[in-house]
VEXDRENSE-884609 format. One record per residue (C-alpha): residue number from 1; residue in three letters; x, y, z. Coordinates in pm, 1 decimal, padded with zeros to 6 digits. Example, Ala and Ser with C-alpha at 12.3 -4.5 7.8 and 13.67 -1.06 7.14 Angstrom:
1,ALA,01230.0,-00450.0,00780.0
2,SER,01367.0,-00106.0,00714.0
END
This chain:
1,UNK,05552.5,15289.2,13174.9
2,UNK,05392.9,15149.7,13484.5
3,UNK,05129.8,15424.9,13580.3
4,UNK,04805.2,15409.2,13465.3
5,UNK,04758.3,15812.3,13383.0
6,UNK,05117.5,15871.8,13198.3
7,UNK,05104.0,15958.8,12889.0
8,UNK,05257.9,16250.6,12641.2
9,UNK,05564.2,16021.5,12664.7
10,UNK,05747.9,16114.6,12336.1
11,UNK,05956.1,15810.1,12175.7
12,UNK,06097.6,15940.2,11832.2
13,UNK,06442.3,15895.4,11676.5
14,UNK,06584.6,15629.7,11898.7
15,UNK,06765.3,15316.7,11873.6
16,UNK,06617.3,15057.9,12075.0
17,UNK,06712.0,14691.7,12067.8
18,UNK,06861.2,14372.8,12244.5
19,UNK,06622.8,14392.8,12510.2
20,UNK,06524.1,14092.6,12709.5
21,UNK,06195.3,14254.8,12692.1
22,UNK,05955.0,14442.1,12435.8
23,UNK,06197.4,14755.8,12337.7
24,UNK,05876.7,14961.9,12407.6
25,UNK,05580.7,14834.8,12654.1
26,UNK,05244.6,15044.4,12709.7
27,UNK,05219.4,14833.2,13087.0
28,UNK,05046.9,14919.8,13388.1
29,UNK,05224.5,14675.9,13621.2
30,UNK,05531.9,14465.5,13672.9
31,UNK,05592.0,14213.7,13509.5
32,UNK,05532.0,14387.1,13227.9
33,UNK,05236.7,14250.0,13070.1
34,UNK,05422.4,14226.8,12621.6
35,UNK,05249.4,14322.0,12346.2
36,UNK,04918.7,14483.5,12359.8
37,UNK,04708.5,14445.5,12046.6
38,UNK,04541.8,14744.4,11891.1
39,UNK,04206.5,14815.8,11898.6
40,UNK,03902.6,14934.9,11673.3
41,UNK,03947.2,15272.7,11620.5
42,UNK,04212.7,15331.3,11854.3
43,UNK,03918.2,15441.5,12134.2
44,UNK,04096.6,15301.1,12476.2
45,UNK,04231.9,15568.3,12750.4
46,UNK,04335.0,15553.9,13043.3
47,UNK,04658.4,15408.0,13037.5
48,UNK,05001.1,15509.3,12928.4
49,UNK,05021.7,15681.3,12574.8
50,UNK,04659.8,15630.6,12574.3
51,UNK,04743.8,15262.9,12431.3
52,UNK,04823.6,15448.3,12125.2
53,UNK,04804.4,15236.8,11865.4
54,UNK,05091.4,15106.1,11656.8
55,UNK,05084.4,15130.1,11270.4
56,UNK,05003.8,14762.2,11035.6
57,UNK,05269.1,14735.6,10814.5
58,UNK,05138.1,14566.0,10495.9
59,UNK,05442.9,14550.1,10210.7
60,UNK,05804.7,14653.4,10122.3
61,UNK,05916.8,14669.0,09793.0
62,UNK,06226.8,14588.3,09644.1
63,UNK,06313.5,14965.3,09662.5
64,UNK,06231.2,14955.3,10012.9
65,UNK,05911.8,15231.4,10000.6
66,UNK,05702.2,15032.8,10312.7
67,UNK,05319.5,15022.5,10257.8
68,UNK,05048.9,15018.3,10574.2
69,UNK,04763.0,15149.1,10772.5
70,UNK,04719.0,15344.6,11092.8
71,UNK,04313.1,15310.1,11214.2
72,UNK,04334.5,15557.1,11471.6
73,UNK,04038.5,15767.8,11484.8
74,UNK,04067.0,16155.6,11482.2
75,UNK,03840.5,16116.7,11790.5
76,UNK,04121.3,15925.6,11975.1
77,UNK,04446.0,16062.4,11834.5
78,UNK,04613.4,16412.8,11756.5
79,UNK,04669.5,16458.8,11397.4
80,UNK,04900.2,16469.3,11230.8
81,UNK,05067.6,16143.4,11330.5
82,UNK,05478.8,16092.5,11310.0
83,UNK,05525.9,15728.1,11177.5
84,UNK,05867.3,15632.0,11261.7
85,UNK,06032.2,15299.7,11083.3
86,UNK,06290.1,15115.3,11191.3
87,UNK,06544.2,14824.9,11012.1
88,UNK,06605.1,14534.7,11265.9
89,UNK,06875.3,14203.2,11201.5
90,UNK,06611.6,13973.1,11395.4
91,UNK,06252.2,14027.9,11534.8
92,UNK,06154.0,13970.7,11861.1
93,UNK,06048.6,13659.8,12019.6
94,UNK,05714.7,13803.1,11986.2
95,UNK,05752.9,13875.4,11609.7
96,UNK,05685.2,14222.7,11711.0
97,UNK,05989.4,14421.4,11647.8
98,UNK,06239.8,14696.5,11807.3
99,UNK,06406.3,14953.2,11624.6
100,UNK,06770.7,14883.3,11597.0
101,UNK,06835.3,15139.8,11280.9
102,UNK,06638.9,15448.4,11203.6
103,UNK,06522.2,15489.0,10888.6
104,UNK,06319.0,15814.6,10877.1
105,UNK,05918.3,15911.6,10947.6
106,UNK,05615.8,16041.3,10748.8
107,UNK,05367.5,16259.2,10872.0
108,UNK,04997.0,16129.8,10825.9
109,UNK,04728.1,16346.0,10815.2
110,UNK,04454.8,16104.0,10851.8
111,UNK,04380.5,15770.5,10919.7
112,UNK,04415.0,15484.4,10706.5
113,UNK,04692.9,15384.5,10424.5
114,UNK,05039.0,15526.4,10391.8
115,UNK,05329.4,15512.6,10131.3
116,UNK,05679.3,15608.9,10307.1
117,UNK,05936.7,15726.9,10087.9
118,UNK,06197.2,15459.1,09969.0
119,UNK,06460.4,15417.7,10203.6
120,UNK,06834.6,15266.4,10178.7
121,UNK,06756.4,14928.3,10430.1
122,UNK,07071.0,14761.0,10514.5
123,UNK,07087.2,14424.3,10351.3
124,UNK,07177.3,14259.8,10714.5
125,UNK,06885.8,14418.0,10887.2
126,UNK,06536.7,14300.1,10600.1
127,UNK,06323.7,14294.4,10949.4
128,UNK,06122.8,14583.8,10898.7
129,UNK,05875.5,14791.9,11269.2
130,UNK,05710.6,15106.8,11294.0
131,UNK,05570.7,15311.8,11587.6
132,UNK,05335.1,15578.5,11562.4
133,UNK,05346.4,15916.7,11780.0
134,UNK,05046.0,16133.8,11773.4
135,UNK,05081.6,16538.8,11797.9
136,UNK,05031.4,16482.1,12151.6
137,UNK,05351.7,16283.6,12201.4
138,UNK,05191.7,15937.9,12234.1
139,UNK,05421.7,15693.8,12109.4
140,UNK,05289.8,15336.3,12014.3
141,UNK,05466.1,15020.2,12114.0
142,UNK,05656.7,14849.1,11792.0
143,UNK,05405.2,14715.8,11525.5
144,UNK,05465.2,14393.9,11418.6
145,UNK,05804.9,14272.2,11208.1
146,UNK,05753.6,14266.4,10815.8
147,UNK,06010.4,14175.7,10555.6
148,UNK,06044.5,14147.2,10196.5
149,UNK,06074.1,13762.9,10146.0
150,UNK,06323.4,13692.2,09848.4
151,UNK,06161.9,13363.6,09663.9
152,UNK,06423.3,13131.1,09581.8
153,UNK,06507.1,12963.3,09316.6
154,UNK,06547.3,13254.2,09128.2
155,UNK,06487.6,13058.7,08731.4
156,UNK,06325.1,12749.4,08685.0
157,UNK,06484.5,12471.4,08419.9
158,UNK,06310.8,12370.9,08126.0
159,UNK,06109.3,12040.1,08057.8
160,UNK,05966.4,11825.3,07788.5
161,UNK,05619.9,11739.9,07724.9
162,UNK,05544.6,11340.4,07830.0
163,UNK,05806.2,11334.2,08080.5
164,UNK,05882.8,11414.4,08435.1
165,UNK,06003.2,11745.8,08505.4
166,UNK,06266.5,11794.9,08731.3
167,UNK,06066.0,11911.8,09070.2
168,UNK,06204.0,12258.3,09189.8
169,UNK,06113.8,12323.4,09540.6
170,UNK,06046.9,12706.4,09643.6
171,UNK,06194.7,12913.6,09963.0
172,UNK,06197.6,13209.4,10056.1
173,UNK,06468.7,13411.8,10283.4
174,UNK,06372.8,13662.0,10568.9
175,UNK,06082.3,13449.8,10657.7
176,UNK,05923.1,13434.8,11006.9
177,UNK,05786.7,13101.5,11101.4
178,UNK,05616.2,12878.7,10815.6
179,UNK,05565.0,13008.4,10462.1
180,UNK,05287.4,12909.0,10261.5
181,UNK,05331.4,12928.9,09878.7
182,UNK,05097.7,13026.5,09580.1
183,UNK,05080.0,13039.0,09230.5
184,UNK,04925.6,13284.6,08950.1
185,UNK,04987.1,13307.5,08606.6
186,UNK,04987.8,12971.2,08368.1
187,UNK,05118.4,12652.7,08400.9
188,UNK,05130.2,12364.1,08100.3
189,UNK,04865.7,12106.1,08170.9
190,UNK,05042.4,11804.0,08412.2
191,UNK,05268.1,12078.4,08610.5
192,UNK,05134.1,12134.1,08964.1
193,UNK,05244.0,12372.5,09309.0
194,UNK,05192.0,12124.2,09568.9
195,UNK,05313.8,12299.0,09871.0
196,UNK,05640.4,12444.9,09795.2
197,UNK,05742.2,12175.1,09505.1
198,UNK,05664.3,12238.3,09130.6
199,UNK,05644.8,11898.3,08974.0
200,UNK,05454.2,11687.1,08774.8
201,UNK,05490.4,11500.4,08410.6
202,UNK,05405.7,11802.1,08132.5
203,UNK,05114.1,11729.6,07871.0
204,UNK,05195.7,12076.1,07644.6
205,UNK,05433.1,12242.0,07493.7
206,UNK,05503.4,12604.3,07497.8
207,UNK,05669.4,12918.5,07711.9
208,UNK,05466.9,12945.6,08060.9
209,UNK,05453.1,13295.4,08273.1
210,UNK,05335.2,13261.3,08607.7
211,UNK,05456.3,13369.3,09017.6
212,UNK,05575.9,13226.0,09271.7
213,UNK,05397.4,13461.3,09603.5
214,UNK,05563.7,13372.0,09972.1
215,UNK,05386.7,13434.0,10273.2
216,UNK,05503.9,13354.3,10614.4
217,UNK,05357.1,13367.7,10959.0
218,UNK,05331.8,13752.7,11008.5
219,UNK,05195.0,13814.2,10685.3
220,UNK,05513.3,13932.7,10537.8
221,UNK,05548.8,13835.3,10129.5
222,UNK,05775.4,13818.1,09831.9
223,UNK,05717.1,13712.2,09466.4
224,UNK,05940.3,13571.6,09237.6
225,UNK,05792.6,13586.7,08826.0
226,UNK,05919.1,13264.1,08602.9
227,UNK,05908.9,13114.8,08300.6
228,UNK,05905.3,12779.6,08191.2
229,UNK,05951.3,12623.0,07850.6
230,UNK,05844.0,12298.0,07781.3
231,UNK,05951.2,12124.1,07440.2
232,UNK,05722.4,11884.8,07221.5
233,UNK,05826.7,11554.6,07283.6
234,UNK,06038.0,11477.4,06989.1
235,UNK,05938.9,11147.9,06766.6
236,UNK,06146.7,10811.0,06850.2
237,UNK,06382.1,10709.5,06581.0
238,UNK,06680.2,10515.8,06669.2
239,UNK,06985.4,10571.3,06519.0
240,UNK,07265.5,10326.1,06365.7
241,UNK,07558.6,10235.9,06547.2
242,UNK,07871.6,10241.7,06391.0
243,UNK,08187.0,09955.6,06506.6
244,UNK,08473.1,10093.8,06762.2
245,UNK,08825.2,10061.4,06789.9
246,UNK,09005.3,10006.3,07145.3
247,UNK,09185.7,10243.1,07278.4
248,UNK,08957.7,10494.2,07075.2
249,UNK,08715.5,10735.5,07217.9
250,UNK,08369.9,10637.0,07088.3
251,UNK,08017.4,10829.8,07105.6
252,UNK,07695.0,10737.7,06942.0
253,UNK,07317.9,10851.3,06962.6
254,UNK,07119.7,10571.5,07016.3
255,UNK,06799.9,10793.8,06943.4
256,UNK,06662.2,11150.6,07050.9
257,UNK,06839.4,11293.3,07328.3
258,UNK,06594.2,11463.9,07499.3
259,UNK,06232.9,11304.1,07607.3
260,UNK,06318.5,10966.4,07662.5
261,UNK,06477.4,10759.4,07933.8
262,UNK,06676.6,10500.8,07819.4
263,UNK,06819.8,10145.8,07949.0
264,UNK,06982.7,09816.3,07785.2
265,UNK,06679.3,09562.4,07816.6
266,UNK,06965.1,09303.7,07661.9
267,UNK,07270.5,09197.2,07609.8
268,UNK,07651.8,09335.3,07704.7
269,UNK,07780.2,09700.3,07567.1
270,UNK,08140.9,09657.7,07507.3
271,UNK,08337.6,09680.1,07779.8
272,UNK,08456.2,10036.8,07874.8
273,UNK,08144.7,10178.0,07676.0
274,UNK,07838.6,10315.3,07913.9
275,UNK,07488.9,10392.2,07830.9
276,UNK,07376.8,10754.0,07909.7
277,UNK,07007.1,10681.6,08059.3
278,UNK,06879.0,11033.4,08002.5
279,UNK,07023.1,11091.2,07646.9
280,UNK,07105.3,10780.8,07494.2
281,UNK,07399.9,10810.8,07389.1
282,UNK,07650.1,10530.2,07437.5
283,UNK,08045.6,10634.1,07502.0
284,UNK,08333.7,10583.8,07640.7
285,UNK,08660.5,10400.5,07535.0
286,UNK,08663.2,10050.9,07414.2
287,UNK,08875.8,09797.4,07626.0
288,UNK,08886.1,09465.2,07460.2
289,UNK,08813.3,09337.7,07077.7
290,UNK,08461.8,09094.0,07026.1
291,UNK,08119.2,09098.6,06834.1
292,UNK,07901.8,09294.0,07151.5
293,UNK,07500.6,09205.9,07091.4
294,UNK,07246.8,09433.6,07273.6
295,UNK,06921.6,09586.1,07292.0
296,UNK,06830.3,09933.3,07357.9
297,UNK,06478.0,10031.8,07491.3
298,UNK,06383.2,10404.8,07526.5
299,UNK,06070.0,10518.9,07733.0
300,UNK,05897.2,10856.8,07734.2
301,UNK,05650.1,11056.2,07565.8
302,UNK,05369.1,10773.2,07652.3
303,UNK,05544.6,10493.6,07471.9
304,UNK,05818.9,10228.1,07497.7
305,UNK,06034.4,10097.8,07242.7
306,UNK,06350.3,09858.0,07133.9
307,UNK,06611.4,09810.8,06883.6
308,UNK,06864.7,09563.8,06860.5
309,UNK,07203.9,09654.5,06785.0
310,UNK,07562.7,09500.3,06672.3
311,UNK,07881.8,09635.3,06751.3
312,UNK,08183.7,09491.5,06615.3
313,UNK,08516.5,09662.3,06859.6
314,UNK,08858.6,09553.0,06624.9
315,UNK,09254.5,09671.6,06736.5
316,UNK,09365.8,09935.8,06609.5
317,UNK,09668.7,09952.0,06350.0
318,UNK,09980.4,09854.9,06556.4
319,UNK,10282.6,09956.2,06331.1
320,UNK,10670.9,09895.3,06422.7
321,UNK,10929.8,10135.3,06313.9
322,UNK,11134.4,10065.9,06116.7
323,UNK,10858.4,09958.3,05864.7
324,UNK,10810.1,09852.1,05529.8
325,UNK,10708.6,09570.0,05283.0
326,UNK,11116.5,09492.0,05187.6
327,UNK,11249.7,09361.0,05520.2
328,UNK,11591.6,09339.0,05352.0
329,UNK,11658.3,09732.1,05370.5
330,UNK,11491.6,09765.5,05719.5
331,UNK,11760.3,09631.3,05969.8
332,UNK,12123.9,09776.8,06008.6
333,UNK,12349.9,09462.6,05919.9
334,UNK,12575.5,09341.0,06165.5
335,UNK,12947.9,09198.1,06207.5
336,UNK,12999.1,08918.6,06402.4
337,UNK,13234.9,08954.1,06691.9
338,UNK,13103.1,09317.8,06696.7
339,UNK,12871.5,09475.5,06948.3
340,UNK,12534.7,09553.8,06791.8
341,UNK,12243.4,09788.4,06908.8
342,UNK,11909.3,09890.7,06740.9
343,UNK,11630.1,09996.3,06888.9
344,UNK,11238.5,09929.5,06782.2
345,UNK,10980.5,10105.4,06852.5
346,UNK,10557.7,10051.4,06801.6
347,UNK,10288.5,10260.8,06778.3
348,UNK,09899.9,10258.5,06750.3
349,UNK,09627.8,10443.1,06507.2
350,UNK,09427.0,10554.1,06685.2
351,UNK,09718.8,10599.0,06956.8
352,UNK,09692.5,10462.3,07301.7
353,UNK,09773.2,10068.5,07380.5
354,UNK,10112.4,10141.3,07562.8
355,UNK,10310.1,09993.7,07686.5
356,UNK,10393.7,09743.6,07431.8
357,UNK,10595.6,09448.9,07458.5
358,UNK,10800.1,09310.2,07226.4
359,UNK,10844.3,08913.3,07105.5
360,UNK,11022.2,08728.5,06801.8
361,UNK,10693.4,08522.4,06680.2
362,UNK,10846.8,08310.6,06373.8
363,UNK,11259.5,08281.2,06308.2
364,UNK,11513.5,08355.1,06477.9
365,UNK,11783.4,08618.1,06595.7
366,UNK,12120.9,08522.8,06487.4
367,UNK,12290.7,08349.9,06801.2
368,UNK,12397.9,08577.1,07080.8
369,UNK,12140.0,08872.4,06983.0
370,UNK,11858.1,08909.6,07202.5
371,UNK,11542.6,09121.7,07187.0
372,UNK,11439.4,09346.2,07490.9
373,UNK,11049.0,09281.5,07549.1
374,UNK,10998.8,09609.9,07745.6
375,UNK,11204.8,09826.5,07514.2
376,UNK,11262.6,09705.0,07179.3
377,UNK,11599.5,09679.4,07132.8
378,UNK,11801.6,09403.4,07019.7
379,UNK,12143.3,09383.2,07100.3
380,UNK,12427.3,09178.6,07161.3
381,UNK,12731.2,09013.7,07013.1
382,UNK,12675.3,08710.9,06779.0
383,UNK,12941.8,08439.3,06649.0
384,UNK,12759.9,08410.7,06352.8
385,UNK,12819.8,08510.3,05989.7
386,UNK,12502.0,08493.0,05736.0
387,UNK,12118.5,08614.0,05692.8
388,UNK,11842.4,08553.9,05969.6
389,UNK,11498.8,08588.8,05915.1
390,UNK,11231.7,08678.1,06175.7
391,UNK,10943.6,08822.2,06286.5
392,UNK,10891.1,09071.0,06550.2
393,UNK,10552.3,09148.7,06744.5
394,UNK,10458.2,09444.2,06956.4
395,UNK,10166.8,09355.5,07167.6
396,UNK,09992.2,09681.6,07347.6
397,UNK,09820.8,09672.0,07680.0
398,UNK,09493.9,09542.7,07515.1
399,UNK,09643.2,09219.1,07390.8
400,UNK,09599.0,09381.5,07068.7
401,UNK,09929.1,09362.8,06819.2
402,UNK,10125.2,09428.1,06531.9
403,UNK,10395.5,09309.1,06394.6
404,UNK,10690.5,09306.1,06101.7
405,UNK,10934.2,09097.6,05910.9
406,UNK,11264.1,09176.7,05945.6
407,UNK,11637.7,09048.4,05802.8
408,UNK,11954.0,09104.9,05954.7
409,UNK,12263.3,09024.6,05725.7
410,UNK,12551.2,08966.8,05994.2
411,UNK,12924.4,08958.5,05820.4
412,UNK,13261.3,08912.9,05814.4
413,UNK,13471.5,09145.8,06067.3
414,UNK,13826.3,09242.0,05966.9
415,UNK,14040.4,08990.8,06141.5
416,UNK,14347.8,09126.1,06255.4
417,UNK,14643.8,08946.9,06387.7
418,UNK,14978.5,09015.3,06609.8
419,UNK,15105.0,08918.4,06926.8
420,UNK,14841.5,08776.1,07214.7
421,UNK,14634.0,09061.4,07368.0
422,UNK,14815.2,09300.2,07094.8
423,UNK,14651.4,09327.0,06767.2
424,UNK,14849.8,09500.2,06472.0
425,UNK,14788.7,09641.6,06177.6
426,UNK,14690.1,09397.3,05862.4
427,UNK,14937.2,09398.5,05592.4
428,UNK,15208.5,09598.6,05797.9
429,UNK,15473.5,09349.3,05818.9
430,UNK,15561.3,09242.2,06149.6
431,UNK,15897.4,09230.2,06333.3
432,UNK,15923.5,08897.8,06610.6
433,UNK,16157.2,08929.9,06838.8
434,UNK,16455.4,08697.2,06704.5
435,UNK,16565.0,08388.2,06803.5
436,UNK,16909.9,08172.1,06844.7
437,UNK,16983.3,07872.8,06706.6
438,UNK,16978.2,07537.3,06884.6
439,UNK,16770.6,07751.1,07153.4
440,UNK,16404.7,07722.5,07195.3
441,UNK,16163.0,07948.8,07090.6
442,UNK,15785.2,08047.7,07169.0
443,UNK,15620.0,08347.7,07046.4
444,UNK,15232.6,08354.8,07101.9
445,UNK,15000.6,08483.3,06804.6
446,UNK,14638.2,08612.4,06884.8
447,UNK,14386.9,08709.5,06630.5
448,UNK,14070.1,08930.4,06720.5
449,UNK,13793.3,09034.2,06728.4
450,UNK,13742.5,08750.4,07016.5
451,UNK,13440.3,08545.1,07052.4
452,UNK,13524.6,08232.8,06818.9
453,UNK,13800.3,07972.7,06787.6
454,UNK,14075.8,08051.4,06559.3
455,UNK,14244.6,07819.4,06332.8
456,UNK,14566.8,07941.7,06249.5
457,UNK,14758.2,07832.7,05915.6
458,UNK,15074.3,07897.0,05732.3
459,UNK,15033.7,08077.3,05363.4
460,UNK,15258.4,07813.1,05196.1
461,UNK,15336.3,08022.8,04910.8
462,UNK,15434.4,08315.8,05114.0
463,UNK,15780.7,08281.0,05259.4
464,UNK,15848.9,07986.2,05511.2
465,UNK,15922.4,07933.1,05913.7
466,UNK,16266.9,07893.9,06001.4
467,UNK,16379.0,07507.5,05982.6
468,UNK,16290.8,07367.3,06362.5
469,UNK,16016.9,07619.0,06405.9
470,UNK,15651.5,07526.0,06350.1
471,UNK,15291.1,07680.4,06448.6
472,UNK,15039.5,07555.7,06631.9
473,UNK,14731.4,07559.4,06417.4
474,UNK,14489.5,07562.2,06752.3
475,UNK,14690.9,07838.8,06953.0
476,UNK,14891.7,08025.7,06693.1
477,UNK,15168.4,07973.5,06918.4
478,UNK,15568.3,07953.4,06708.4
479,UNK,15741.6,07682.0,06879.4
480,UNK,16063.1,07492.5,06848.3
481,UNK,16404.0,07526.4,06850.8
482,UNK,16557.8,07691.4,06516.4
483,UNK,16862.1,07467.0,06330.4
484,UNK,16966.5,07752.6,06098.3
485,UNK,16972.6,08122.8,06099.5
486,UNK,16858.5,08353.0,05876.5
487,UNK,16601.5,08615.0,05814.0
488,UNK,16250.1,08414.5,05733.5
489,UNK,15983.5,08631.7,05610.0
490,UNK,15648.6,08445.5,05590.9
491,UNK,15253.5,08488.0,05644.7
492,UNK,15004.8,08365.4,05908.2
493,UNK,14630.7,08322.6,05826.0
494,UNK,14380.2,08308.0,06094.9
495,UNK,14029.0,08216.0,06019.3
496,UNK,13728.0,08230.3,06273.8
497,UNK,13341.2,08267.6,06290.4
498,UNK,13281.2,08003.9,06062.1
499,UNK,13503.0,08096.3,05687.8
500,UNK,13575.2,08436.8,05808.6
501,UNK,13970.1,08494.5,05817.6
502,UNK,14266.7,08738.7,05771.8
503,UNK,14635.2,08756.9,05741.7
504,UNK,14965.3,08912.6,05849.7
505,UNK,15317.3,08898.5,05736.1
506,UNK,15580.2,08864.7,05962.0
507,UNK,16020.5,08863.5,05983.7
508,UNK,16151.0,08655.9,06186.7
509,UNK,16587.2,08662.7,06272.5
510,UNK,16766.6,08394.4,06377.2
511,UNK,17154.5,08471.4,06442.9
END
C-alpha cells in the first residue's frame, strides 16, 4: 500500500507466504519501509489501514486455543474486530510472521484479551500470526510469530543423595532465537538450573515436583512438569568374594551398587575379570589359574573406604571319556597285526577350555599305536602281544588339564597259513600241488596276518615231508628234490609276534 490516504483495504481469508518481503506492509513509499510497530492505543491516521494495529499474541496451548491482546481503542478502530490466525512452517526474517494456513477468526467486541477457539494446527507448521481487521476493513500487518515450545527431555533420571547426578541439559523445539530457561516447583538441596543444565551433587532424599518453563526471543514459551527421585545414600558394607573357576562366568558385589564409585587402589583382578566403577561389581570370565591379591576402595556419600580381598581362580574338572577308577575295563583290547581305532574324547565342568589336546604323560602305547593330539584317537597296528600301561592327558586352551589311566591288553591274532599271498582256512587240510621224483620241488608257504617274522616248523608228531623234501624254517618255503613217492600228509606251524602261532595240515603226492 504505497498511498498515504488508502485505507478500507480488506485482507481476510488469504494465504500469504514465501514472500521476499513482509506478506502484508502498511508502507507509504518504496522500498517498503517492514514492520511497523503498534502504537498506544492504536491513535495514528493517516496512512494506509490507518496503521491498524496488529493483535499480541501471548500463548498456545497444547490444544492449540491461542491467547492475546488487541489495544486498539474504540476511538481509533470499528468494533467489532475480525482476528484472523494463521499456522506458518517458518517465520519471517523479521520474526513477524505471514499466513501460510488459515486457521479461522474471532470476533472481538472490545479491546483487550482474547481466547480463540482450539484449532487443529498442523504439526509441520507450530509458527503461529494473527492480523486484525476492524468493521471498517482495516487489516493489520502480521503480528509477531509465537509457538508452543516443546521442552525436551521429556523425564528426568533418578539420583542418589551424596553423589553427582547425571546433568540433564534442557531444549526446547519451535524456538526462535535464544531460549532462556526457568525453574518452579522443588528441587532436593545440592540440585541446581544453571542455564539450561540440571546438575549438581544431591544432599536429600525424596520425590521432587517442579517445571521446566522455555522462553525464546519473541516471547514464545513451553513447560515441561518433572519429577525427580533421589535415594538415601545406602550404608557401605563390603561384601565377601567368593574363588572362580576359568572358563566360568563369575559375578560378585563388592559392596552397594548404587551411591558409590568404585576403583582397585591395589593389586591385579584376575585376568579376564573387570571392575564395574559405578556398581562394584567385579565379572567377567576367568582366563588363567593363581592366588589374585587386591584392594577395593569405594567413594560416595561423603566418605572413602577399602577392603582387601583374595581370590583364589582353580581349573575346572577336565574329565576323559572313557572314564573310571578300573583302567582295566576302560580300553577295547587289541590284536596285534590288526588295525586298531578308538577314539577319546575330554570335557570340562564348568564347560568351555576347548580345544583340548591330547598327550601320553607316564607309560607307553604298545609299539606301532600312536595317539592323535588334536583328536584323541589312538590308532594303528602294533607287533606286540601283552598289557601296556599309560596315562593320557587332555590339556584345554587354558593350560588347564585332566587326565586318566588307561590299559590296553593287545593279543594273539589267529594265524592262518597256505600258499604265499593266499591264506586258507586253519584246520582244512590242504592239497599241494604234487611233485615227481628225482625232480625238484619248491612250493612257497606264507602265514598272515603280516607285520612280524615268521618262524616256520614241522609238527614232528604229525605226519612227515616226503624223503628229499625239507622246509625252510625262515621262509616256509618246501624245497628239494623227492627220492620216493607217496602220499605224505603232515603239519606246518608258524609262529610270529613274539609266541603267537598257528597251524595247517597239508597232502602232499609224489608219483
Amino acid at each position: 500500500m504505497l498511498s498515504t490516504g488508502e485505507i478500507k483495504n480488506r485482507i481476510v481469508g488469504n494465504t500469504i507466504f514465501a514472500n521476499g518481503l513482509l506478506g502484508i506492509d502498511l508502507s507509504t513509499g518504496f522500498p517498503f519501509d517492514g514492520v511497523t510497530a503498534n502504537d498506544a492505543g492504536d491513535a495514528d491516521t493517516g496512512r494506509p489501514n490507518n496503521l491498524q494495529n496488529f493483535p499480541v499474541l501471548s500463548s498456545i496451548s497444547a490444544g492449540g486455543v491461542i491467547s492475546g491482546t488487541l489495544d486498539s481503542l474504540p476511538a481509533n478502530t470499528a468494533y467489532p474486530v475480525r482476528i484472523e490466525f494463521f499456522a506458518n512452517t517458518a517465520c519471517d526474517a523479521s520474526t513477524y510472521g505471514e499466513g501460510q494456513s488459515y486457521l479461522g477468526f474471532l470476533a472481538l467486541t472490545t479491546p483487550g484479551n482474547f481466547t480463540s477457539q482450539a484449532f487443529t494446527i498442523p504439526a509441520n507448521m507450530p509458527f503461529l500470526t494473527a492480523t486484525a481487521t476492524d468493521a471498517n476493513g482495516n487489516t493489520s500487518e502480521f503480528s509477531r510469530c509465537r509457538a508452543r515450545l516443546i521442552v525436551n527431555p521429556p523425564s528426568v533420571v533418578a539420583g542418589t543423595a551424596g553423589q553427582a547426578y547425571p546433568a540433564v541439559t534442557f531444549t526446547a523445539t519451535n524456538a526462535i532465537g535464544n531460549v532462556a530457561f526457568t525453574l518452579t516447583g522443588a528441587l532436593p538441596n545440592g540440585l541446581n538450573l544453571v542455564g539450561a543444565t540440571l546438575s549438581g551433587t544431591p544432599t536429600q532424599s525424596g520425590t521432587f515436583a517442579f517445571t521446566v518453563t522455555a522462553t525464546d526471543d519473541v516471547g514464545s514459551t513451553g513447560s515441561q512438569a518433572y519429577s525427580v527421585t533421589i535415594t538415601a545414600c545406602p550404608s557401605l558394607t563390603f561384601g565377601a568374594l567368593s574363588n572362580g573357576t576359568v572358563a566360568a562366568a563369575y559375578s560378585q558385589n563388592t559392596g552397594p551398587t548404587t551411591g558409590y564409585s568404585y576403583t582397585r587402589s591395589f593389586g591385579t583382578l584376575p585376568p579376564g575379570l573387570n571392575l564395574h566403577a559405578a556398581t562394584g561389581v567385579i565379572s567377567g570370565t576367568p582366563t588363567t589359574t593363581g592366588i589374585y591379591n587386591f584392594k577395593i576402595s569405594a567413594t560416595g556419600c561423603s566418605t572413602t573406604s577399602e577392603q582387601a580381598y583374595t581370590v583364589q581362580i582353580t581349573c575346572p574338572t577336565i574329565t576323559l571319556s572313557p572314564n573310571g577308577a578300573n583302567p582295566t575295563t576302560l580300553m577295547p583290547d587289541g590284536q596285534a597285526g590288526v588295525n586298531y581305532s578308538t577314539a577319546l574324547t575330554a570335557a570340562a565342568s564348568p564347560t568351555g577350555m576347548s580345544p583340548f589336546t591330547f598327550s601320553v604323560v607316564s607309560g607307553a602305547l604298545p609299539s606301532g599305536l600312536s595317539l592323535n593330539s588334536g583328536t584323541g584317537v589312538i590308532s594303528g597296528k602294533t607287533n606286540f602281544v601283552g598289557t601296556s600301561n599309560f596315562t593320557v592327558r587332555a590339556t584345554g586352551s587354558s593350560g588347564c588339564f585332566g587326565q586318566q589311566a588307561y590299559r590296553l591288553v593287545t593279543s594273539c591274532p589267529v594265524i592262518a597259513l597256505g600258499f604265499a599271498a593266499l591264506p586258507v582256512t586253519p584246520m582244512v587240510p590242504v592239497v599241494l600241488a604234487g611233485g615227481t621224483t628225482g625232480t625238484a620241488y619248491n612250493k612257497a608257504l606264507a602265514a598272515s596276518p603280516t607285520g612280524t617274522t615268521y618262524l616256520y616248523s614241522r609238527i614232528t608228531t604229525s605226519g612227515a615231508l616226503p624223503p628229499g623234501i625239507s622246509l625252510n624254517a625262515m621262509t616256509g618255503a618246501l624245497t628239494g628234490t623227492p627220492t620216493a613217492a607217496g602220499t605224505y600228509a603232515f603239519e606246518i606251524r608258524a609262529q610270529g609276534f613274539g609266541t603267537c602261532a598257528g597251524t595247517q595240515k597239508y597232502t602232499l603226492t609224489i608219483p
